[in-house]
C-alpha positions in Angstrom: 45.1 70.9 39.3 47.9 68.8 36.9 48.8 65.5 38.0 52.1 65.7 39.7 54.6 62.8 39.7 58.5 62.6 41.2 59.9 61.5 37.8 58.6 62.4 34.4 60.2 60.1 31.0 59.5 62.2 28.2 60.1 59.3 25.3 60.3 55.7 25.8 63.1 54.5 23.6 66.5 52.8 24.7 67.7 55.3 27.1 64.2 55.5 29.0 64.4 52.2 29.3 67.8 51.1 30.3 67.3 53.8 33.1 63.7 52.6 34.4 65.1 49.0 34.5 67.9 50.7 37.1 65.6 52.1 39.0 63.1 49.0 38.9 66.1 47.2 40.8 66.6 49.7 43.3 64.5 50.3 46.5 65.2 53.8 46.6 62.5 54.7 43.2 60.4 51.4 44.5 57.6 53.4 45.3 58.3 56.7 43.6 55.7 58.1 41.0 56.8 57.5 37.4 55.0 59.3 34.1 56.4 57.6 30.8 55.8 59.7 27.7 55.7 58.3 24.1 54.8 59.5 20.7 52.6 56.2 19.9 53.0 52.8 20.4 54.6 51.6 17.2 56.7 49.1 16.7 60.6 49.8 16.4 62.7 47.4 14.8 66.3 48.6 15.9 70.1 46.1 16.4 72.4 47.3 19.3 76.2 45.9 19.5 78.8 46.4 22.1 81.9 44.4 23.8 81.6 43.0 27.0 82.9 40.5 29.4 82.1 37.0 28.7 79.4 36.7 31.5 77.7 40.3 30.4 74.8 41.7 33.0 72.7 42.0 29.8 72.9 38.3 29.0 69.5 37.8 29.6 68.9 40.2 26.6 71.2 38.9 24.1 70.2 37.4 21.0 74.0 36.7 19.9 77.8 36.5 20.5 80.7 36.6 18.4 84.4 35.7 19.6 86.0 36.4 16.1 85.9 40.0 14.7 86.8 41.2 11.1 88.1 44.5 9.8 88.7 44.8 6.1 89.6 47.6 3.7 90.6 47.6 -0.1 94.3 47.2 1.7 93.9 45.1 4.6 92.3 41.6 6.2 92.5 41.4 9.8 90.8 38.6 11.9 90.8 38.5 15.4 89.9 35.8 18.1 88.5 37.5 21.2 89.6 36.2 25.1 88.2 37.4 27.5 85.5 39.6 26.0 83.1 38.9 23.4 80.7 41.4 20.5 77.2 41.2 21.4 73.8 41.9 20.0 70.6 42.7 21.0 67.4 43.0 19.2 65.1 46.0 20.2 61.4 44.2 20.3 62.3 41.7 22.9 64.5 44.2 24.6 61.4 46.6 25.4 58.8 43.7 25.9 60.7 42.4 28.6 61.8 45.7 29.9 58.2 46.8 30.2 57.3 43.5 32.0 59.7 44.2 34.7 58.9 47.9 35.1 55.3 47.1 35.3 55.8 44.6 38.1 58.2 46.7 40.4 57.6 50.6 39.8 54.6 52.8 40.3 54.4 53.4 36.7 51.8 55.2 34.5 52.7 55.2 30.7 50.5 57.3 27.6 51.0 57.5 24.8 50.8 61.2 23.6 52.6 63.7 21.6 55.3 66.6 23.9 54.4 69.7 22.6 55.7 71.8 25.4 58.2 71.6 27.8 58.7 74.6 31.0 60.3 75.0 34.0 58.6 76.2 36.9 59.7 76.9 40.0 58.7 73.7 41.4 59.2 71.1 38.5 58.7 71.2 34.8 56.1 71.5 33.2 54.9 69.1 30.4 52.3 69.6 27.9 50.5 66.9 25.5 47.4 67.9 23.6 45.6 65.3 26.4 46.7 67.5 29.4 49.7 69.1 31.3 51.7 66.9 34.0 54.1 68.5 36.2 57.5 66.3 36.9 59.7 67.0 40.1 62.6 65.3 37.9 62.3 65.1 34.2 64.5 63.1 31.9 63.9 64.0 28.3 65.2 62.1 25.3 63.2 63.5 22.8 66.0 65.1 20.2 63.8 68.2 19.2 63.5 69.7 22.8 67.5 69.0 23.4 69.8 72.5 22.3 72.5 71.2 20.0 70.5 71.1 17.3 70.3 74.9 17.0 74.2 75.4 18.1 76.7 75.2 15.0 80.0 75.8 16.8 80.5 72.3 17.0 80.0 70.2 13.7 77.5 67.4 13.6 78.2 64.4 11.3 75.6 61.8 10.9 75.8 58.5 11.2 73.1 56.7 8.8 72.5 53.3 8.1 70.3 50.5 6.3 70.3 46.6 7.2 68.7 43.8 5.5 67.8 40.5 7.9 68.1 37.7 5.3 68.2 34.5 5.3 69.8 32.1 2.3 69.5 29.3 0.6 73.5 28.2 0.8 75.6 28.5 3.8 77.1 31.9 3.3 78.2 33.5 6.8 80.5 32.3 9.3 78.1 32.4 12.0 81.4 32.8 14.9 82.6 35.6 13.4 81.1 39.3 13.2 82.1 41.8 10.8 82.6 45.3 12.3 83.6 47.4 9.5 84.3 46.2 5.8 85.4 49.8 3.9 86.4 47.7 1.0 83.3 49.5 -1.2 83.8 52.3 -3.2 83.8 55.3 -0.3 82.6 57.9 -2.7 85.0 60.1 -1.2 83.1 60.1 2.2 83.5 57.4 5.2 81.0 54.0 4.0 81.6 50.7 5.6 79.4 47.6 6.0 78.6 45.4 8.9 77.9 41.6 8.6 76.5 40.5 11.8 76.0 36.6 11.4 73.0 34.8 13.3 73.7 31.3 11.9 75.5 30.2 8.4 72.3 31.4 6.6 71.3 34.0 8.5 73.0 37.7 9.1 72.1 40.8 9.8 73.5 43.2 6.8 74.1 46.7 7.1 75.2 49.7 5.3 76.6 52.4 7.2 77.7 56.3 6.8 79.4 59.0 8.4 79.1 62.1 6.5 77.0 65.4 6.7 73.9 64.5 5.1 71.5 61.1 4.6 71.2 59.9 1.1 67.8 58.9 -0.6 66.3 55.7 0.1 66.9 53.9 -3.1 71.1 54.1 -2.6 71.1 52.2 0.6 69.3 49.4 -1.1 70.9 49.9 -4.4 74.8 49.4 -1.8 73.2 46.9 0.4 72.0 44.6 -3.0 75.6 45.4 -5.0 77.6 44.5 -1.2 75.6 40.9 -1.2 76.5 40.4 -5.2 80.0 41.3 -4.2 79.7 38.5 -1.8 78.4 36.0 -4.2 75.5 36.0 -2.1 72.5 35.6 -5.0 69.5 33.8 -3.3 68.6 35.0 -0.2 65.1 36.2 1.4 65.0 39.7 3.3 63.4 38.9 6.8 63.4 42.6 8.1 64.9 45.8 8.1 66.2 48.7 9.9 67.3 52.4 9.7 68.1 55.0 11.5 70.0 57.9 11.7 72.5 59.2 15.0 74.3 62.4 15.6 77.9 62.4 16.1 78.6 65.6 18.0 80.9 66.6 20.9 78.3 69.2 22.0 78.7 69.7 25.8 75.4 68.5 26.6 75.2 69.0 30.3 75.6 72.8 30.4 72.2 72.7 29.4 70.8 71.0 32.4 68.2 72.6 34.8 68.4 72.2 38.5 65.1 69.3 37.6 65.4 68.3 33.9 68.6 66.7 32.1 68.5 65.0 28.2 69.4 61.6 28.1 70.4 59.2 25.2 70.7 60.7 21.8 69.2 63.9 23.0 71.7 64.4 26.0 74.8 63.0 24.0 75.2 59.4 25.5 76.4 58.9 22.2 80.5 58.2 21.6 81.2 61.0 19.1 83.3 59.4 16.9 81.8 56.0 16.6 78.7 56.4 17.0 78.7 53.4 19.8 75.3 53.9 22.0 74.1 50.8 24.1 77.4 50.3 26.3 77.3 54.5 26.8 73.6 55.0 27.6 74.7 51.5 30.0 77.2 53.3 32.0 76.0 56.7 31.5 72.4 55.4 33.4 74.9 53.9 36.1 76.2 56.9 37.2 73.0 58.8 37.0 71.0 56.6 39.1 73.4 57.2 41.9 73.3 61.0 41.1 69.7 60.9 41.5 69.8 60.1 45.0 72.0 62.5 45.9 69.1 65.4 45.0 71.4 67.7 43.9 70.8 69.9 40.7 71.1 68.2 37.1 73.2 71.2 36.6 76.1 69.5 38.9 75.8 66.3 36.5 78.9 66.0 34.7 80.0 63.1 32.0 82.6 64.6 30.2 86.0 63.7 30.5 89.7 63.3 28.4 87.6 61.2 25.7 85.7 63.9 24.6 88.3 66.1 23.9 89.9 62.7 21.7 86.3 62.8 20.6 86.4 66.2 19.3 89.6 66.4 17.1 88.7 63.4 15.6 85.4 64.2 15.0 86.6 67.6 13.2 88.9 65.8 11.3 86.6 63.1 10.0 84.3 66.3 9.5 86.4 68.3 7.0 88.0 65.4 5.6 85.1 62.4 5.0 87.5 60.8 3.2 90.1 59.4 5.6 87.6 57.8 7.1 88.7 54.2 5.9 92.4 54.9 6.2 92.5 56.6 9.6 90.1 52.9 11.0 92.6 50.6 9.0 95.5 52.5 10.6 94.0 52.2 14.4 93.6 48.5 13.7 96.7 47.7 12.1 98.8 49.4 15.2 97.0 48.4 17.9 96.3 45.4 20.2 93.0 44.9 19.9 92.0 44.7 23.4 93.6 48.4 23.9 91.2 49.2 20.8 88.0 48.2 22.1 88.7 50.0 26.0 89.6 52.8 24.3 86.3 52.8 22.3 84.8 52.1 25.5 86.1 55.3 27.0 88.5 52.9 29.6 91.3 53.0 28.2 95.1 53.7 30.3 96.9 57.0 29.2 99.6 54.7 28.0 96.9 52.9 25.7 95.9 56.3 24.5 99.0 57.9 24.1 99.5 54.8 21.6 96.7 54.9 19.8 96.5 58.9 18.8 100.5 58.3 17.7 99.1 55.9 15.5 97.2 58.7 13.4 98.3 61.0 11.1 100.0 63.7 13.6 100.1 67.3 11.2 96.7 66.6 10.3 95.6 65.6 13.8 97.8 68.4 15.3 95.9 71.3 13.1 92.6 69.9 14.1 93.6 70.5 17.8 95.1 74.1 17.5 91.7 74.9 15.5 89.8 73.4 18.4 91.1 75.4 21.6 88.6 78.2 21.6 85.8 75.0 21.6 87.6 73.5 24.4 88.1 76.3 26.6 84.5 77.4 25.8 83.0 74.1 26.4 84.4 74.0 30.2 83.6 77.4 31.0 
């Protein structure tokens, strides 16, 4: 007889674990039966950064906070002071020990660590299979990116967004350690959309990161090769590399929740709690969990789960444009940032923006170009809500 439990986790990464936090905190999943399925237990080394209020509910977790921003191009230096919001940080290792501490202590929780080979739906659960046995889940939440369907659907493009960051630390004062750089396109773009993060931790310390959106990754060797000639650039010579990260995230408007079962939905990456044209994750898996805990409650289908809304459809004709034309990447960022108030920026990044807000922003951007990629898009549109 398989071991039966009320909610099956197939992965334990960021999305597993902002959503077993929620339910740790609610009485409803207090003394529900909880599987938690992961590959191994390796270490993952991973930065998250998103805008909040100044009092965030994750302040517990946060490593840093910036009130000054910076956005720079080959044509434009633009420093802002932040009011009533700040950018915020988190580091992954500490995030998921104390996560697991606190799901430990307040849910009935099993956790193995074993490879998904299988996943099927029965008519009372789904089915999950691991070389060291087969669980059946009354609920499963899957954020494993191989079992979720966009990856086999090529009506809607997929860009990726890929990245390298160095941790060093200097030997000079060399960062401003108030102010956070969120995209610096000043490098040579290579006819595709490259920018560089510097995420200060002190005046010798930052965070250093090369990121891409475009089609495919590159080898190894050119993110260090960037990451080594940005630093130069900088006049940054003496410095020690602490740690680093990668990782790679689709950018796709793919209408995830069509997929869903009555009992299984894909969360995170995998279930597109991703904004498509930024590539923006913790604050999206944050609100996206929100409104799924209360879902869950309900026990109705996953099928009736819906997350889409006017943003996606923004999401999509950018996304196509930034698609077929890589290399207005760096323009079309400088020209949001240049028109804008910056607070409007950052909701509408958020997905909270006003209609006046938006109507603002998307007259910002070039409108034949913008207007083509819409009257191409219609049969996607239409398709995706039917």
């Amino acid at each position: 007889m398989k071991d039966t439990f009320d909610y099956i986790f197939c992965g334990y990464g960021l999305s597993s674990s902002v959503m077993l936090r929620k339910m740790s905190m609610d009485e409803h999943f207090i003394n529900k039966s909880i599987l938690v399925i992961e590959s191994n237990k390796k270490d993952i080394n991973k930065t998250w950064c998103f805008w909040d209020s100044k009092n965030s509910t994750w302040d517990s977790f946060i490593d840093k906070k910036w009130s000054n921003i910076k956005f720079k191009n080959s044509n434009t230096n633009i420093n802002h002071q932040l009011s009533d919001i700040r950018y915020n940080m988190i580091k992954s290792q500490s995030f998921f020990d104390q996560i697991k501490k606190d799901i430990n202590l307040n849910l009935n929780i099993r956790i193995i660590y074993d490879q998904v080979s299988d996943i099927k739906h029965k008519s009372n659960g789904i089915e999950i299979c691991c070389s060291g046995g087969v669980f059946l889940g009354k609920k499963v939440f899957n954020s494993i990116p191989k079992f979720s369907p966009y990856v086999d659907d090529k009506r809607f493009p997929i860009l990726l967004q890929h990245f390298k960051g160095w941790t060093i630390k200097t030997e000079n004062n060399s960062f401003k350690s108030d102010e956070a750089t969120i995209m610096d396109f000043s490098i040579n773009q290579k006819n595709q959309t490259r920018f560089f993060y510097i995420l200060p931790i002190n005046s010798k310390e930052a965070l250093v990161e090369f990121t891409l959106f475009t089609k495919k990754i590159l080898d190894d060797d050119e993110y260090e090769m960037e990451i080594s000639s940005y630093l130069k650039s900088l006049n940054i010579k003496k410095y020690k590399i602490s740690s680093k990260e990668t990782g790679v995230i689709p950018m796709t408007c793919y209408p995830f929740e069509k997929y869903n079962s009555s009992n299984l939905i894909n969360i995170g990456t995998a279930g597109g709690w991703t904004k498509p044209s930024s590539g923006y994750t913790f604050r999206f898996i944050d609100k996206y969990s929100n409104k799924l805990i209360e879902f869950i409650k309900t026990g109705r289908s996953f099928k009736k789960f819906k997350l889409r809304d006017r943003f996606w459809f923004y999401d999509l004709v950018f996304l196509d444009v930034l698609f077929n034309k890589n290399f207005l990447g760096s323009s079309l960022f400088e020209t949001m940032f240049k028109k804008n108030n910056f607070n409007s920026i950052f909701r509408f990044l958020d997905n909270e923006s006003s209609y006046y807000e938006d109507f603002k922003i998307i007259n910002s951007f070039p409108k034949v170009i913008f207007i083509k990629s819409f009257l191409k898009n219609i049969p996607k549109i239409i398709s995706a809500y039917l």
